[in-house]
Every structure is written in structure tokens, then in C-alpha cells.
C-alpha positions as CSV (number, residue, x, y, z in Angstrom):
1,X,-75.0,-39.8,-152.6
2,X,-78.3,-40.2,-153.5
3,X,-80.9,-41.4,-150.9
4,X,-82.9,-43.3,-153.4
5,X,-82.4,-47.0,-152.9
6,X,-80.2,-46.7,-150.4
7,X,-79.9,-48.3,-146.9
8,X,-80.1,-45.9,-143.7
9,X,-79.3,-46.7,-139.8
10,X,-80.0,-43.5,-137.4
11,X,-79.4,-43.3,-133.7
12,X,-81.1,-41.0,-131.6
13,X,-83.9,-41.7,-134.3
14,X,-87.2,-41.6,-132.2
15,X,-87.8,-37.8,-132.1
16,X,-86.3,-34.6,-132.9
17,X,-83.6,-34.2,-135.6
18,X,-83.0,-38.5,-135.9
19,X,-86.8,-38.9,-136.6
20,X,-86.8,-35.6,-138.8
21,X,-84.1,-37.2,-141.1
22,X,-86.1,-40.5,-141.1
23,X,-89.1,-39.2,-142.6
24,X,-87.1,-37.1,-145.0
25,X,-85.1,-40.3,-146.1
26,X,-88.6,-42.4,-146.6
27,X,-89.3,-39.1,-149.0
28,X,-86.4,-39.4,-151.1
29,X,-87.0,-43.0,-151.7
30,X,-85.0,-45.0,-149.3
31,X,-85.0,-48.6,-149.6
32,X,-84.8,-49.2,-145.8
33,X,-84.2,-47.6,-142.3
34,X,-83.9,-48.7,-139.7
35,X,-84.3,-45.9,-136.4
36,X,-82.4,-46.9,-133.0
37,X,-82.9,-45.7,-129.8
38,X,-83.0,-46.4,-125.7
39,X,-86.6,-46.7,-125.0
40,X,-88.5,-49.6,-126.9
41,X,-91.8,-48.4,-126.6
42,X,-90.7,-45.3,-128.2
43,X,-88.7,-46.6,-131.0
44,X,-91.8,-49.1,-132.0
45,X,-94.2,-46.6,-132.0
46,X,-92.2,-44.2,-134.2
47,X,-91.1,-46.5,-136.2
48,X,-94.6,-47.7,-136.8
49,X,-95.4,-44.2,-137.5
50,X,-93.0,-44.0,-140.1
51,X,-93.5,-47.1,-141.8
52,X,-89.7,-47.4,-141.1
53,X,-87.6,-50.1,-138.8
54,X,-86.6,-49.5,-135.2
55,X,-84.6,-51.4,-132.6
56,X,-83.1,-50.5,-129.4
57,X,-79.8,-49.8,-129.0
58,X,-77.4,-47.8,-126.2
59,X,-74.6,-46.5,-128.6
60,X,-72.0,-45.9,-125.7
61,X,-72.2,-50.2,-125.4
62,X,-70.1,-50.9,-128.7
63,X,-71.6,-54.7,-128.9
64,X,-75.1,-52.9,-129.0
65,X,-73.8,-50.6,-132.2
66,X,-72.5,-53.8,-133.2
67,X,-75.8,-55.7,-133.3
68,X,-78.0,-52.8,-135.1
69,X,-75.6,-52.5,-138.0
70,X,-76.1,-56.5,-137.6
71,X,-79.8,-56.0,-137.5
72,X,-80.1,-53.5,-140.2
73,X,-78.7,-55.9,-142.5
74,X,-80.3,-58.8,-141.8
75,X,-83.2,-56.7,-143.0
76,X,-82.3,-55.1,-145.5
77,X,-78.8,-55.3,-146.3
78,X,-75.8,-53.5,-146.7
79,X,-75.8,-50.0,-144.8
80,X,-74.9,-47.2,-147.3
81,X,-75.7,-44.7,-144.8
82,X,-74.9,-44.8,-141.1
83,X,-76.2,-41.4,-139.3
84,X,-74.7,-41.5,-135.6
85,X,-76.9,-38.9,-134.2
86,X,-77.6,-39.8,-130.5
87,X,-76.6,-37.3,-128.3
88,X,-77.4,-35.6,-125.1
89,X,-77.1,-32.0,-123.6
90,X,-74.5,-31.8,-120.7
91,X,-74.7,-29.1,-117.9
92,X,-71.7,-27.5,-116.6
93,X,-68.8,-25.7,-117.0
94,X,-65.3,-26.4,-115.1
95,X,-65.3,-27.1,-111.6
96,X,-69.0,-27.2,-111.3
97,X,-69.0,-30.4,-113.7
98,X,-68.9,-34.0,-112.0
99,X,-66.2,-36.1,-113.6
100,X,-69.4,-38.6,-114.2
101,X,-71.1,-36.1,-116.3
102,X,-67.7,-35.5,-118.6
103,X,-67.5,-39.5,-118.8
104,X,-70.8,-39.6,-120.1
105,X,-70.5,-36.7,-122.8
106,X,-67.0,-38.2,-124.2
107,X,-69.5,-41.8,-124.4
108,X,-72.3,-40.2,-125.8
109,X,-70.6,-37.6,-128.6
110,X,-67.6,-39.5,-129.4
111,X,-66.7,-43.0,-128.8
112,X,-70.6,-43.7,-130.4
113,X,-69.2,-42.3,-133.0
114,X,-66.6,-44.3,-133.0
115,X,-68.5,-47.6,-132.7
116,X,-70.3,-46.5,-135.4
117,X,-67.5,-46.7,-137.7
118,X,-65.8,-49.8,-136.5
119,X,-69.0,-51.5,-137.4
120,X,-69.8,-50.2,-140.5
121,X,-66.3,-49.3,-142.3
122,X,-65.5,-53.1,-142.8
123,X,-68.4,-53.8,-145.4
124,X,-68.1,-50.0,-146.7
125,X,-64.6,-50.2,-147.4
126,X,-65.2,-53.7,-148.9
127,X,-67.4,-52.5,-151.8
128,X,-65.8,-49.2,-152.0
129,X,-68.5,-46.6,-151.3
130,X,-70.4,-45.9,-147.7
131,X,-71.6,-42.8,-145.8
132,X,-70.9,-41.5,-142.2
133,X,-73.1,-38.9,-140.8
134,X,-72.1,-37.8,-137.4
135,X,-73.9,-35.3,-135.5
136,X,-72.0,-32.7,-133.4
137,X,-73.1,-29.1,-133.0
138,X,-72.1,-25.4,-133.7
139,X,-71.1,-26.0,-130.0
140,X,-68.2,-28.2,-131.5
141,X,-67.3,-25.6,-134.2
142,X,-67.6,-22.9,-131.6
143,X,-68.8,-22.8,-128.2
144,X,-71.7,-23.6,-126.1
145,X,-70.7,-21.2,-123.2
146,X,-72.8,-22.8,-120.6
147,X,-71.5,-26.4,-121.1
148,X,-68.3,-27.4,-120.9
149,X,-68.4,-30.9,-121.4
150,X,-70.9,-30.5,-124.3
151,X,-68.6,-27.8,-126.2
152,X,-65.3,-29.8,-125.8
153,X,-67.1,-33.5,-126.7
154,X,-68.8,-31.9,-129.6
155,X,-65.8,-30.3,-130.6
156,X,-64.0,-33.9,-130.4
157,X,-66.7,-35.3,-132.5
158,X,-66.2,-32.5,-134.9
159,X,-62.1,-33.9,-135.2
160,X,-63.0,-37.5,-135.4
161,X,-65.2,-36.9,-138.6
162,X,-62.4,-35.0,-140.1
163,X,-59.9,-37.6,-139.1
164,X,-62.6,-40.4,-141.0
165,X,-62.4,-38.2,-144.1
166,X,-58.8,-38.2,-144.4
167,X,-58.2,-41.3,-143.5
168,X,-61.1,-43.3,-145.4
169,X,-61.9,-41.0,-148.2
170,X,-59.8,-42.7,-150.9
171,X,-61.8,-46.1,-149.7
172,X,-64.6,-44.4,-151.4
173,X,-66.1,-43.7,-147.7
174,X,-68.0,-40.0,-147.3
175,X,-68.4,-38.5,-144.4
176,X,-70.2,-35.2,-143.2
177,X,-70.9,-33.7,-139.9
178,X,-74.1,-32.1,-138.9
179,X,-73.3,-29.0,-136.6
180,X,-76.5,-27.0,-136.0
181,X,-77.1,-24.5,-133.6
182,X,-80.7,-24.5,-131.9
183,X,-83.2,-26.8,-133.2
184,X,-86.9,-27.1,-132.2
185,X,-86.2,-30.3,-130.1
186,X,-86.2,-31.3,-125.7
187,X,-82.3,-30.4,-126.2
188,X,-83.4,-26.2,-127.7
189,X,-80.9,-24.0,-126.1
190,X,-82.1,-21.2,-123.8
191,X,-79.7,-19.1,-124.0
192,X,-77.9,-16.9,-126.7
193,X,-74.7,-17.9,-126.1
194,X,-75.5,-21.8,-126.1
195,X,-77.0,-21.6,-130.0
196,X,-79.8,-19.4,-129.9
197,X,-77.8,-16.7,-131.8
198,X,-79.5,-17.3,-134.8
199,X,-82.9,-18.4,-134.5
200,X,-84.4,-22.1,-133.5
201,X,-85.3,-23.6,-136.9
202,X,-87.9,-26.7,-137.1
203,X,-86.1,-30.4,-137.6
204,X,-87.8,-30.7,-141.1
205,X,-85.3,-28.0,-142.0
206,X,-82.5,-29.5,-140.8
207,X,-83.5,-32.7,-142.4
208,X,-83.6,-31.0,-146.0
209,X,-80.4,-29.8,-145.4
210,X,-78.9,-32.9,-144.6
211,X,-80.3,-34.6,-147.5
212,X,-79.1,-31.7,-149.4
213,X,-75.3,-31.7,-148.1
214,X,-75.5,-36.1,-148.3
215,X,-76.7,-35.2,-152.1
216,X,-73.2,-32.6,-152.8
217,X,-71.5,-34.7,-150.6
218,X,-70.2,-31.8,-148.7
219,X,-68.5,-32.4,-145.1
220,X,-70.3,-29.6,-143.1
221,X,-73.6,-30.2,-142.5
222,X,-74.8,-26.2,-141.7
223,X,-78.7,-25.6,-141.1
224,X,-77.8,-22.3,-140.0
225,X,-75.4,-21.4,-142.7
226,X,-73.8,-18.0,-140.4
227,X,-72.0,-20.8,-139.0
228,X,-69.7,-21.0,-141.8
229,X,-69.1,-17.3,-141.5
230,X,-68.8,-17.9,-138.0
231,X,-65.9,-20.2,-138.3
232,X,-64.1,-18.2,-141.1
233,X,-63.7,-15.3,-138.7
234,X,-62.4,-17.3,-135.7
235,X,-59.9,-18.4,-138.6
236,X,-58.7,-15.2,-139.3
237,X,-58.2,-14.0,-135.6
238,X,-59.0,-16.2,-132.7
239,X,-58.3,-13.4,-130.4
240,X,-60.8,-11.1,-131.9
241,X,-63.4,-14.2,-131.6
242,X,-62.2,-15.2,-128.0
243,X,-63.1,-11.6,-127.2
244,X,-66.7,-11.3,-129.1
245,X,-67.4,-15.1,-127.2
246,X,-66.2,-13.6,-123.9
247,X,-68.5,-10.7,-124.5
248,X,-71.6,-12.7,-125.6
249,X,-70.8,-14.6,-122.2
250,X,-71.8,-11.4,-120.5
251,X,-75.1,-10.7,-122.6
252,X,-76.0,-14.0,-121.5
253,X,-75.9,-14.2,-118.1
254,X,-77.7,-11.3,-117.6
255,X,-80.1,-11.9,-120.3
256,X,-83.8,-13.7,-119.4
257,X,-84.1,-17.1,-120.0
């Protein structure tokens, strides 16, 4: 898909990566975008930064997802582009995670998702083309070894996108999932093992490489592209890669922050 002319919601869209991909869809000659988020003095400012629209919205309330793809049309129109990007980092691993902060994960990084499709898939499906962006992680691909709930949320996001593809992709509905490791934003990681493995990059890059994968219409959406190499191996032998995680465990924990 290209970006020109086209119609673009993102969550999460009032810094970091959602605010990266904004500008970067204003570049490539978006017709409209509209930028959600929690806080409306940061949404209006950003958005009047951008020259873009913004709304609030809490994506884990499904009436709220409801009323920005609702908004986004009245504005502009159809959505050709929905980019579920909110997301939030979640401490913890087993026993030393509160069911409360599991809850919120599953809310945050999946049924959002979710939402997000139930509002836009009707009209997509209707004129036969549409786009779903969902954000997980490398975290959902891999493993964030310092977060349980993150890692296994992520990694649900990371199914749901697949299960969209397969089960919409002869609607005419793409769908691609952005699965970075560390990214200049408030969520960077701090430790190898959580995504710094290979380097922080800026969000600018990321955007590029969204716009790039939206372009080829590819489903993985890799900013750090030894991800893909990453996931190939774990393929081959998942004992071999439970071992090399276990050992970067290790490094770690007794690595400075």
C-alpha cells in the first residue's frame, strides 16, 4: 500500500514510535491522520505540531476504539490504515508479577488490538482493501527475559496478527506487525537481554521501515533486521535457543545497568 492519499489512525501516537510514524506518513503524502492517545493536552499539542489530527482515546475501553475510528471518519473518511501501537512496558517475571499487572498487559497488547479490528474490518472488508499495523516487539518473537507478562502478551499480539492475515487476507485486508527491539523512546530497554542486543535505533528509523514494509506489504515489520535471523535459528532448534536465552539471562543479571 501506498501512503499517498491514504487515511491513517495511530494509537500510542503522541511520542515515540506512534508520533515517529505520524510524521513519516504526513511525508509520504497522507491525506489524513488522526494520532490517539490518554492525555489530551498531549495529544493537542502533538498533533498541532504535526499539522495532523489527535483525539483521546484509552484503547483497552472498546467503545473508546469505537468512537476514534468513528472520529477519524467523520474527518476524513474511510480508514485505510489502522496502526494499533499503544503499548506499555510490564515489570515482572512469575511469582513476582501481580495478577493486576498481567490483566493490564493482556488489555494493553492484545485485546486493543483486538478492538482495533472489530472497528475497522467492517468498512475494510466492505470495499475490499484495508491495513492493520499492530505493534508487538522482538519480546513477542523472542523473549524479554525480565518481563514476563510483557514477553508472553507481546508474543499473543504477535499470533493475533497472524490469525488477521489468514483469516482476512482474501478480503483484500493486509496486515503487518511491528516487532522491534530497543528503540530510543521512555519504554528503551536497559538491559541486554530485554532488546538491547543490538543497538537502540532512533524512532525515525523505525518509521522508514514501517513505511517501507506497509509499501512491500510484508507481515514482519523488523527495524533491527537480526531479528529475522534470530527467529530462523530458534526454528531450527529451540533447544539450542532455550540454552543461548538461558545463558544471556546470566550476562544480564550481572551486567550494569
Amino acid at each position: 500500500m501506498e501512503l499517498k492519499n491514504r487515511v491513517a489512525v495511530i494509537t500510542g501516537g503522541s511520542g515515540g514510535i506512534g508520533r515517529a510514524m505520524a510524521r513519516a506518513f504526513i511525508a509520504e503524502g497522507a491525506r489524513g491522520v488522526v494520532i490517539a492517545d490518554l492525555d489530551a493536552e498531549t495529544v493537542g499539542q502533538a498533533a498541532a505540531e504535526m499539522g495532523c489530527e489527535g483525539t483521546v482515546c484509552n484503547v483497552t475501553d472498546e467503545s473508546q476504539v469505537a468512537a476514534l475510528v468513528a472520529f477519524a471518519e467523520e474527518k476524513f473518511g474511510a480508514v485505510d490504515l489502522f496502526c494499533s501501537n499503544a503499548g506499555a512496558g510490564g515489570q515482572g517475571v512469575l511469582t513476582d508479577a501481580p495478577n493486576e499487572v498481567w490483566q493490564r498487559q493482556w488489555e494493553l497488547h492484545v485485546m486493543a488490538h483486538l478492538y482495533a479490528a472489530r472497528a475497522v474490518l467492517p468498512g475494510m472488508i466492505a470495499r475490499g482493501e484495508g491495513y492493520l499495523l499492530n505493534t508487538a516487539s522482538a519480546a513477542g518473537l523472542l523473549a524479554a527475559i525480565g518481563s514476563g507478562p510483557y514477553t508472553v502478551t507481546k508474543a499473543a499480539a504477535v499470533k493475533l496478527a497472524e490469525f488477521l492475515a489468514i483469516t482476512h487476507g482474501d478480503d483484500g485486508i493486509r496486515v503487518s506487525v511491528l516487532c522491534p527491539q530497543g528503540v530510543n523512546t521512555a519504554m528503551a530497554p536497559r538491559r541486554l537481554g530485554d532488546g538491547q542486543t543490538d543497538g537502540i535505533i532512533e524512532p525515525e528509523e523505525l518509521a522508514r521501515v514501517v513505511v517501507d514494509t506497509i509499501r512491500e506489504e510484508r507481515f514482519y515489520v523488523l527495524p533491527h533486521p537480526e531479528v529475522g535471523e534470530y527467529v530462523r535459528r530458534k526454528g531450527d532448534d529451540i533447544d539450542r535457543w532455550l540454552n543461548g536465552m538461558r545463558r544471556l539471562r546470566r550476562k544480564s543479571q550481572t551486567a550494569p545497568e
